[in-house]
Rosetta silent file (secondary structure, phi, psi, omega in degrees, C-alpha in Angstrom):
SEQUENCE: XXXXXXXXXXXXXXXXXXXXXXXXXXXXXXXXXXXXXXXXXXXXXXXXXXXXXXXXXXXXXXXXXXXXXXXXXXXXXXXXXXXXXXXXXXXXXXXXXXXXXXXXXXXXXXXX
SCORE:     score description
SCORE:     0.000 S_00000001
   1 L     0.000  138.854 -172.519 -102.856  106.025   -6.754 S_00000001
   2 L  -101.025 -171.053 -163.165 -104.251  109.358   -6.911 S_00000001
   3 H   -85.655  -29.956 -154.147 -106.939  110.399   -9.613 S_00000001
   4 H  -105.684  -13.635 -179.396 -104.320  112.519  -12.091 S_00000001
   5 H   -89.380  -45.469  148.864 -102.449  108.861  -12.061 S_00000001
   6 H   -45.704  -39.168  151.422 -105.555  106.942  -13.139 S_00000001
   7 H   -45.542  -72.886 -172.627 -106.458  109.694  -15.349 S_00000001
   8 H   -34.565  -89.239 -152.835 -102.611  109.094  -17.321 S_00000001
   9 L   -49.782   -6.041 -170.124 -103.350  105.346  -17.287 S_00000001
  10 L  -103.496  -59.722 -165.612 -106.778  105.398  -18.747 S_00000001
  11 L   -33.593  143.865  155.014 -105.871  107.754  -21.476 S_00000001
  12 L  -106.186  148.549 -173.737 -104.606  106.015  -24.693 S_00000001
  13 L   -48.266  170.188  141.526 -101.421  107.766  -26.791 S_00000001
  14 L  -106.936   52.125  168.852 -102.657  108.668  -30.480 S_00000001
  15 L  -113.637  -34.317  165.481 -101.222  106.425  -32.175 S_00000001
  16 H   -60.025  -60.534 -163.140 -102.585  103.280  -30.280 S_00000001
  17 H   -37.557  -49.936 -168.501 -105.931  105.242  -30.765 S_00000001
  18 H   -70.807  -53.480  177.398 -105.451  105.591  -34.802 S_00000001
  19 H   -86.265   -9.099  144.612 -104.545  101.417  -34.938 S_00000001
  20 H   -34.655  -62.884 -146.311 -107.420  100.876  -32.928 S_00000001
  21 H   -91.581  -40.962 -172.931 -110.017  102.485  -35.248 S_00000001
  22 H   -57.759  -41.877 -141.574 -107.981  100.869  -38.403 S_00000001
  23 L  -105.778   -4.373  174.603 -108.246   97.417  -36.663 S_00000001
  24 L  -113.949  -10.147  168.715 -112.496   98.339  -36.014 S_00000001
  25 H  -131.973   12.183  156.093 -112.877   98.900  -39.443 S_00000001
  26 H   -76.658 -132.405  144.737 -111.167   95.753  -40.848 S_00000001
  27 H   103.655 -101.251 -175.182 -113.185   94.718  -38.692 S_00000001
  28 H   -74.367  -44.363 -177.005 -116.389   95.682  -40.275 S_00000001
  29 H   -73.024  -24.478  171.747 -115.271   95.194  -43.797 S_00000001
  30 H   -77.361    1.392 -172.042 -114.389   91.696  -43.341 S_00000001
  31 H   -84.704  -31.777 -177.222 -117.587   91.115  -41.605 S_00000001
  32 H   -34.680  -80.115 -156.146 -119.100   92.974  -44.493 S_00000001
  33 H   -40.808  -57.218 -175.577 -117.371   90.699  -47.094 S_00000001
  34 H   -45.458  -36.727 -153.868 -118.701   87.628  -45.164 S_00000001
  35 H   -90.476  -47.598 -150.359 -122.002   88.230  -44.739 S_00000001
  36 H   -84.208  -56.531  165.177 -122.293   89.577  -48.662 S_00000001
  37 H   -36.055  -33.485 -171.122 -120.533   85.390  -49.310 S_00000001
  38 H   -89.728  -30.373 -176.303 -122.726   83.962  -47.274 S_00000001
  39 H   -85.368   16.762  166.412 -125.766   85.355  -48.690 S_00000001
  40 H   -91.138  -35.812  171.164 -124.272   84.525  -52.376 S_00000001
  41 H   -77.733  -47.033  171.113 -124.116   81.353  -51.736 S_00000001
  42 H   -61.275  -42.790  156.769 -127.517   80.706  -50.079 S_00000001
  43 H   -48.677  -41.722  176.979 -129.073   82.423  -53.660 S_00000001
  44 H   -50.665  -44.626 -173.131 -127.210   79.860  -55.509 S_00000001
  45 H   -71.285  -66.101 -171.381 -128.596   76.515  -52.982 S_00000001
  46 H   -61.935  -38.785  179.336 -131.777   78.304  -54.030 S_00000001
  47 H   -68.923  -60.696 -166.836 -131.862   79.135  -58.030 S_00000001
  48 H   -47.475  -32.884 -171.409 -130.043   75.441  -58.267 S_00000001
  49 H   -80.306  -34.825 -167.615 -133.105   73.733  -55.887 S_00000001
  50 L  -106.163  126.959 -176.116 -135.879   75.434  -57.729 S_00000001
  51 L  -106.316  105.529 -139.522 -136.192   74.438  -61.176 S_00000001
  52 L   -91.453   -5.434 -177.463 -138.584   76.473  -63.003 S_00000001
  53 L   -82.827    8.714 -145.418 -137.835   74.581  -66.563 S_00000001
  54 L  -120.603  126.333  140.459 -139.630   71.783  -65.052 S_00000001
  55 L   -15.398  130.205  166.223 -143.550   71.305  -64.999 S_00000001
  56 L   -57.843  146.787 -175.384 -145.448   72.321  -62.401 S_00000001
  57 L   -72.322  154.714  174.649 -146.647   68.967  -60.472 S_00000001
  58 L    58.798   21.363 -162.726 -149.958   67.925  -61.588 S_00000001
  59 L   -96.278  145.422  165.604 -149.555   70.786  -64.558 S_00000001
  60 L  -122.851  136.691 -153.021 -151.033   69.669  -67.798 S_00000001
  61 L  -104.185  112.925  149.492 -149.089   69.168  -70.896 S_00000001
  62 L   -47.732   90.974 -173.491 -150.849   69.196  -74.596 S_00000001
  63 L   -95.803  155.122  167.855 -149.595   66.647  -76.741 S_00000001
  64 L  -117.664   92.084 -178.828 -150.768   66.736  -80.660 S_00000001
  65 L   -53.395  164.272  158.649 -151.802   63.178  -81.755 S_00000001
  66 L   -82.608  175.631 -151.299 -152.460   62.342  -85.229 S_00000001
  67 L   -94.353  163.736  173.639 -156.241   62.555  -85.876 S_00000001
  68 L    87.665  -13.707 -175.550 -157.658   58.912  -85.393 S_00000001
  69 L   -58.485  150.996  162.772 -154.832   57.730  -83.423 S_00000001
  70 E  -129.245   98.104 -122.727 -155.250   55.655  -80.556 S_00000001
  71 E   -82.708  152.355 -170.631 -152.760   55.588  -77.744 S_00000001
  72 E  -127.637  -74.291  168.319 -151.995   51.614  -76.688 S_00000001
  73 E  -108.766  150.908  158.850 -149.080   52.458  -74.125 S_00000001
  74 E  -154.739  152.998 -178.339 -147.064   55.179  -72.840 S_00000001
  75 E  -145.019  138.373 -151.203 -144.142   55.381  -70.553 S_00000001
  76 E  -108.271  111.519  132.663 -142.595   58.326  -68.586 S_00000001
  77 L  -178.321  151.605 -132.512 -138.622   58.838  -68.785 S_00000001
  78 L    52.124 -130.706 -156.028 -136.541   61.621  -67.605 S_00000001
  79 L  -126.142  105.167 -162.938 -137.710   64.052  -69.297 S_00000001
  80 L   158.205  139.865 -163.368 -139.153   62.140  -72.511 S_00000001
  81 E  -119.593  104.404  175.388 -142.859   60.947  -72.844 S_00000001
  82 E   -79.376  148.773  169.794 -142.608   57.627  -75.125 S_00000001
  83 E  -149.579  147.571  154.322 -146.478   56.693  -76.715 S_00000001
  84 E   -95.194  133.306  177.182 -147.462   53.821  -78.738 S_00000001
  85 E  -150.248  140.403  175.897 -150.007   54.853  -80.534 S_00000001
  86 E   -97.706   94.011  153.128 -152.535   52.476  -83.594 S_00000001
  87 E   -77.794  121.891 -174.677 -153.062   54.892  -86.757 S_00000001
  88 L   -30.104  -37.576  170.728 -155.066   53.618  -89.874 S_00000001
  89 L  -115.772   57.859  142.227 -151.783   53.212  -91.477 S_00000001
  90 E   117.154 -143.390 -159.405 -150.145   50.941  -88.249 S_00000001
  91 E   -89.526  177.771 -161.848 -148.182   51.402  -85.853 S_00000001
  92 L  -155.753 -171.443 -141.587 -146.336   54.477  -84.528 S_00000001
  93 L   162.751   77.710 -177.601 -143.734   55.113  -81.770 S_00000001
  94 E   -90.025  105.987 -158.983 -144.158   58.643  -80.287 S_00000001
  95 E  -115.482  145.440 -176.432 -141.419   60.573  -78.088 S_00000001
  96 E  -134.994 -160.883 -163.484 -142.375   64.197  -76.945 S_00000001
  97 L  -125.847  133.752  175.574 -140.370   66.361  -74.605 S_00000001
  98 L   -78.065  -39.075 -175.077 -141.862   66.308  -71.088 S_00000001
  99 L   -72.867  -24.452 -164.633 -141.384   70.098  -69.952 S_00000001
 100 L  -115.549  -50.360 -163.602 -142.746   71.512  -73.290 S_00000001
 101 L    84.312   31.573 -175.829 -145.290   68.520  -75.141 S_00000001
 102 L  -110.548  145.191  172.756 -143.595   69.234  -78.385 S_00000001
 103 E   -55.496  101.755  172.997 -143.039   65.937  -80.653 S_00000001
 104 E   -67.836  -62.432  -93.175 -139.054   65.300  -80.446 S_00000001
 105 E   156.068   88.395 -163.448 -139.734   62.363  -82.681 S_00000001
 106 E   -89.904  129.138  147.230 -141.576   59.504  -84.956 S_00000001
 107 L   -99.991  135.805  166.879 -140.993   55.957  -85.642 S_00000001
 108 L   -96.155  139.325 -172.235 -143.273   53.875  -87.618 S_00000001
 109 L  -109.266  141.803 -172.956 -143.348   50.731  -86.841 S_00000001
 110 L  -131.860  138.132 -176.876 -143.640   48.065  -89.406 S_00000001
 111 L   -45.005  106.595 -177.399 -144.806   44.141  -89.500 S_00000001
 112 L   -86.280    0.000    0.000 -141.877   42.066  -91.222 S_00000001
């Protein structure tokens, strides 16, 4: 093979050339697309993991007793704070909201 034959054979027509560079820039846009999916999804796995409506651990929450009350029990669930609490005029049954420490809700409880 001489050099001017090897020259021909290297060369490409332009029309291979032209579906080349179309087929190099798919290419790039689907790599594009992917990359822009993948990192949509990894914000989501994050905003879903961190939940910012939530108390900080060890954060402290302000409840507003009635004045003289005395708390007897309380029990933690979900996100609901139950208290028993002894008032001058009996008993009481206190539910607050855990993320905030605002009163959802009183029962009084009374001695049949």
């Amino acid at each position: 093979m001489t050099d001017a034959d090897r020259e021909m054979a290297d060369t490409i027509d332009p029309a291979t050339e032209r579906l080349r560079r179309k087929m190099v820039r798919l290419l790039g846009v689907s790599i594009g697309i992917m990359f822009i999916g993948v990192m949509a999804v990894l914000v989501a796995v994050v905003y879903r993991t961190s939940d910012s409506s939530a108390p900080a651990q060890g954060a402290a929450i302000p409840l507003q007793l009635p004045a003289g009350a005395e708390i007897a029990e309380t029990s933690l669930s979900g996100d609901s704070i139950l208290m028993r609490i002894f008032v001058p005029e009996g008993e009481s049954l206190l539910v607050f909201d855990r993320a905030s420490g605002t009163l959802v809700n009183t029962y009084p409880l009374q001695r049949r």
